[in-house]
C-alpha positions in Angstrom: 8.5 -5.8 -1.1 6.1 -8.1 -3.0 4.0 -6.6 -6.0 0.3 -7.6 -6.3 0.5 -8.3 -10.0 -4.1 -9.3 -10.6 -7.0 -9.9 -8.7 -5.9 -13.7 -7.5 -3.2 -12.2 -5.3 -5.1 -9.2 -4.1 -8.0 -12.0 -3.1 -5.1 -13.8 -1.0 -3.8 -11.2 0.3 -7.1 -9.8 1.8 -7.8 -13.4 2.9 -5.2 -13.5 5.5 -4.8 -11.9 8.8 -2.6 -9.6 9.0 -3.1 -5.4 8.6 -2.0 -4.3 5.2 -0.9 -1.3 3.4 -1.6 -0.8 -0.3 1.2 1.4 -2.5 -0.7 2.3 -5.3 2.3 4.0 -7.9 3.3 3.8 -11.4 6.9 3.3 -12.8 6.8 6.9 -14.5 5.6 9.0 -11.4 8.4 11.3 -9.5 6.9 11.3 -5.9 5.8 7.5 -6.1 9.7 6.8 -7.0 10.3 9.8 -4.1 8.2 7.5 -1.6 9.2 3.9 -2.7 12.2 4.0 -0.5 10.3 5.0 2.4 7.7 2.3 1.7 10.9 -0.1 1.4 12.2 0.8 4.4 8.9 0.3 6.2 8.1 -2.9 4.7 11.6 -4.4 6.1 11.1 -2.7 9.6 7.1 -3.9 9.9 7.8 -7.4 7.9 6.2 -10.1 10.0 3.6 -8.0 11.5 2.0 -5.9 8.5 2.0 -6.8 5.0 3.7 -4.4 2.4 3.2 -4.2 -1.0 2.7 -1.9 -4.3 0.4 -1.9 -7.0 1.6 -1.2 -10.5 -1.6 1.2 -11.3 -0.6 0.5 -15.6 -0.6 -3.0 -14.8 -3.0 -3.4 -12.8 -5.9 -0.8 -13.5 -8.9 -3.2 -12.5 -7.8 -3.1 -8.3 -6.8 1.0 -9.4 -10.7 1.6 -10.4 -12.0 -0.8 -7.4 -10.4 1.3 -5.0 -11.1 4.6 -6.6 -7.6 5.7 -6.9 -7.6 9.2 -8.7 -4.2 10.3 -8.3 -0.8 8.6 -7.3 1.1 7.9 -4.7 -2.2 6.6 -3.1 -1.7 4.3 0.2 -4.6 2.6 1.4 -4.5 1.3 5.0 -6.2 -2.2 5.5 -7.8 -4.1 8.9 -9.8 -6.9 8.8 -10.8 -6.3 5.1 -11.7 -2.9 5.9 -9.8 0.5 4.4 -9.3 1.9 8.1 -7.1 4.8 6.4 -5.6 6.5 3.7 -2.9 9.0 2.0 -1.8 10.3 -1.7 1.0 11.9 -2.6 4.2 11.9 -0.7 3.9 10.8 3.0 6.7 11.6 5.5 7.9 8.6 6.9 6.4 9.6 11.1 2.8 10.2 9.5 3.0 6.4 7.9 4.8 4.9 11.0 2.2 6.6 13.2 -0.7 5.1 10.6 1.1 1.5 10.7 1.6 1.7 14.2 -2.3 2.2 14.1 -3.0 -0.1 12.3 -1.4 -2.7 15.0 -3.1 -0.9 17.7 
């Protein structure tokens, strides 16, 4: 699962077509570390059809404060530029399979 490490990969990431989901966590947070495997898993079983990937909120707190994220795990479902959806804390893996599959929909 890729990490979008600044701005330059969040602009290229937005710029291409497929739906996305955002994992905003931080390396110090029990239910983001709880999740990541989930999000793992996910990101294997949806690879070719939905990009993946996590945001280091410590690393990264410029994309945190663009998309308002006040408290972590915070997932952000993305469609054609657009947050279409979105989740914080600890998901279940159905409820983000049924968002995902959603998001293909």
């Amino acid at each position: 699962m890729k990490t979008v490490e600044n701005n330059n990969d969040y602009e290229a990431l937005i710029g291409q077509e497929k739906p996305i989901l955002l994992d905003f966590y931080a390396d110090w947070c029990g239910p983001c570390q709880a999740l990541l495997p989930t999000v793992e898993k996910l990101s294997k079983e949806y690879e070719g059809s939905i990009e993946i990937q996590k945001v280091n909120v410590d690393k990264n707190q410029e994309l945190a404060s663009k998309f308002e994220v006040r408290s972590i795990p915070a997932l952000f479902f993305i469609k054609d530029s657009e947050i279409v959806d979105r989740t914080v804390g600890v998901q279940s893996e159905s409820v983000l399979r049924e968002k995902l599959d959603a998001l293909l929909g």
